[in-house]
C-alpha positions in Angstrom: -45.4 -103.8 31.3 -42.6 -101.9 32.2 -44.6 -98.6 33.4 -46.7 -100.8 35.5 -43.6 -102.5 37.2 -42.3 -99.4 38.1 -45.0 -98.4 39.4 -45.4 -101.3 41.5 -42.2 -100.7 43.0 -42.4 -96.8 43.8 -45.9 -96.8 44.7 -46.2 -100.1 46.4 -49.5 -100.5 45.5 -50.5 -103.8 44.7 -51.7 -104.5 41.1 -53.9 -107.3 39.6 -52.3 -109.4 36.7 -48.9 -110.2 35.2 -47.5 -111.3 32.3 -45.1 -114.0 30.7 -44.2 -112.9 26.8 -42.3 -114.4 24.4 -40.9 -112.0 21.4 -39.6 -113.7 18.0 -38.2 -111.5 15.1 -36.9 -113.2 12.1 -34.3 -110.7 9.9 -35.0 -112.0 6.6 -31.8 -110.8 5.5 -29.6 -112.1 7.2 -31.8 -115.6 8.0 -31.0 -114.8 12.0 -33.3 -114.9 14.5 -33.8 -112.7 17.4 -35.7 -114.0 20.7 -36.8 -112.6 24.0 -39.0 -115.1 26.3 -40.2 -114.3 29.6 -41.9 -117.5 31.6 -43.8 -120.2 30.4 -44.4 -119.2 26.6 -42.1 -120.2 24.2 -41.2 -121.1 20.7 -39.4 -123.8 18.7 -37.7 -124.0 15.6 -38.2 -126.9 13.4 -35.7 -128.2 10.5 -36.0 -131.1 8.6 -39.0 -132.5 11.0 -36.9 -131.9 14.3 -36.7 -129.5 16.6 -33.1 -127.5 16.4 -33.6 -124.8 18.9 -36.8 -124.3 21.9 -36.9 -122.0 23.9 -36.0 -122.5 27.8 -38.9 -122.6 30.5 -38.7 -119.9 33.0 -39.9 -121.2 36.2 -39.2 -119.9 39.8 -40.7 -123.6 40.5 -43.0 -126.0 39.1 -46.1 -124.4 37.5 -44.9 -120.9 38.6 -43.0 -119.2 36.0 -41.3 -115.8 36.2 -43.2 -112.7 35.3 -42.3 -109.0 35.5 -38.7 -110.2 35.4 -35.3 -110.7 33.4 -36.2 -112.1 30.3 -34.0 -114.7 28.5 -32.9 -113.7 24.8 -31.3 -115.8 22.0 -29.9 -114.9 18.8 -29.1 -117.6 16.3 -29.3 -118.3 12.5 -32.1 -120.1 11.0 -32.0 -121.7 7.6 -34.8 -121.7 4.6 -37.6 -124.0 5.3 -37.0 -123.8 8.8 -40.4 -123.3 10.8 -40.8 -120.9 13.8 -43.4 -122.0 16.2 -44.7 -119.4 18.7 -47.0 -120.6 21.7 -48.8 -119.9 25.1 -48.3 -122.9 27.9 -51.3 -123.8 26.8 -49.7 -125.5 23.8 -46.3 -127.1 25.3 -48.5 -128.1 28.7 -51.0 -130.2 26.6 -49.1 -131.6 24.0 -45.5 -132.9 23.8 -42.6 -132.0 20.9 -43.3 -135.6 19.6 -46.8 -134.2 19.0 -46.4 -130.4 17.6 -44.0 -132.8 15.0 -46.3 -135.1 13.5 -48.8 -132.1 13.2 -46.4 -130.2 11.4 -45.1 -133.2 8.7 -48.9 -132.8 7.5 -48.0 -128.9 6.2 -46.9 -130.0 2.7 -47.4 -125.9 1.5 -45.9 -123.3 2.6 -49.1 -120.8 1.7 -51.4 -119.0 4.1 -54.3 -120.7 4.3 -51.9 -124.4 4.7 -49.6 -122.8 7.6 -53.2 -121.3 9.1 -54.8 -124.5 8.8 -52.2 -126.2 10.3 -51.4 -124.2 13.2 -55.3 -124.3 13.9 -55.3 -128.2 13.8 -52.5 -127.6 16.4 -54.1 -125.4 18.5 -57.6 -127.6 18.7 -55.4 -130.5 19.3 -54.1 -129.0 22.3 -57.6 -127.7 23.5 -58.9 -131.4 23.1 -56.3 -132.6 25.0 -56.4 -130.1 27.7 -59.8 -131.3 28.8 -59.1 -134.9 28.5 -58.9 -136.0 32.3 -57.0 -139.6 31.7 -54.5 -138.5 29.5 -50.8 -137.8 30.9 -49.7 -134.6 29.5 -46.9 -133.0 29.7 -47.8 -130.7 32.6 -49.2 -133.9 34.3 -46.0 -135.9 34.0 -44.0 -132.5 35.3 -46.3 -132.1 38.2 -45.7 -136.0 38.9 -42.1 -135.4 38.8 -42.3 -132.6 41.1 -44.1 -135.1 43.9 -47.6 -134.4 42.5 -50.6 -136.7 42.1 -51.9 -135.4 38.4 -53.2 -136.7 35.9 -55.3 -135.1 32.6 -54.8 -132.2 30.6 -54.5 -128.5 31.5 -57.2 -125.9 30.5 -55.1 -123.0 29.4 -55.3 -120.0 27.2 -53.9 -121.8 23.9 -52.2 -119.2 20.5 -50.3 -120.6 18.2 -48.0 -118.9 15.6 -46.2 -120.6 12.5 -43.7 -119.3 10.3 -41.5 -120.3 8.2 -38.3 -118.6 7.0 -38.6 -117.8 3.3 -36.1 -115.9 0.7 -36.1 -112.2 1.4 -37.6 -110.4 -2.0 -38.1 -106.1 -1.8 
């Protein structure tokens, strides 16, 4: 990303694509997480079924967020149990915190297959909702607020990431 920004600006030559990113590293150690988001992907952290930290949206204006820019980054400490949720726009446009919460009450186990399984229920979830034209998502009710005549969902790219803070073992 970085080579290709450069080059953009010493060569002037125009380039097709861009990118938003959002970086999450969890030290197990010290139970403190690290975050870099650039644009419109984000994360939250949930504890106790509510969410305790998200990350902000980086928007130039609505439904045009910052790429190839600075990036906003966090540090903060998480607890045990807590759960780390990673996403695409896709996700947070299509379905609200409310939402994302009740999905992720059902994950009674913290083992692979029930943190995959739950993060895929999110992820269809979303998709369902993105292609549902009468409901009022999310991006919908933030394009109304912004003077915009919208209603449905929004077909995105949608990834989902879970995980949960566990005790550090060598």
């Amino acid at each position: 990303m970085t080579s290709g920004y450069y080059e953009l600006l010493q060569n002037k030559v125009p380039l097709l694509g861009s990118s938003t990113a959002c970086i999450v590293v969890l030290d197990r150690r010290s139970h403190r997480i690290h975050t870099c988001n650039l644009g419109d992907s984000g994360f939250l952290v949930v504890r106790g079924g509510e969410v305790v930290h998200r990350s902000d949206e980086q928007q130039h204006y609505f439904n045009t967020p910052f790429q190839l820019s600075i990036a906003d980054s966090s540090s903060f400490d998480v607890q045990l149990g807590d759960i780390i949720l990673t996403a695409t726009d896709g996700l947070f446009d299509n379905m609200p915190d409310y939402m994302i919460l009740q999905e992720l009450k059902k994950l009674k186990n913290t083992n692979y297959d029930s943190i995959q399984q739950t993060a895929r229920s999110i992820a269809e979830q979303a998709h369902e909702l993105a292609y549902d034209p009468n409901y009022m998502s999310p991006f919908a009710q933030f394009a109304c607020d912004n003077g915009l005549n919208v209603r449905g969902g929004k077909p995105d790219d949608i990834t989902v990431l879970l995980s949960i803070v566990a005790e550090y073992t060598d």
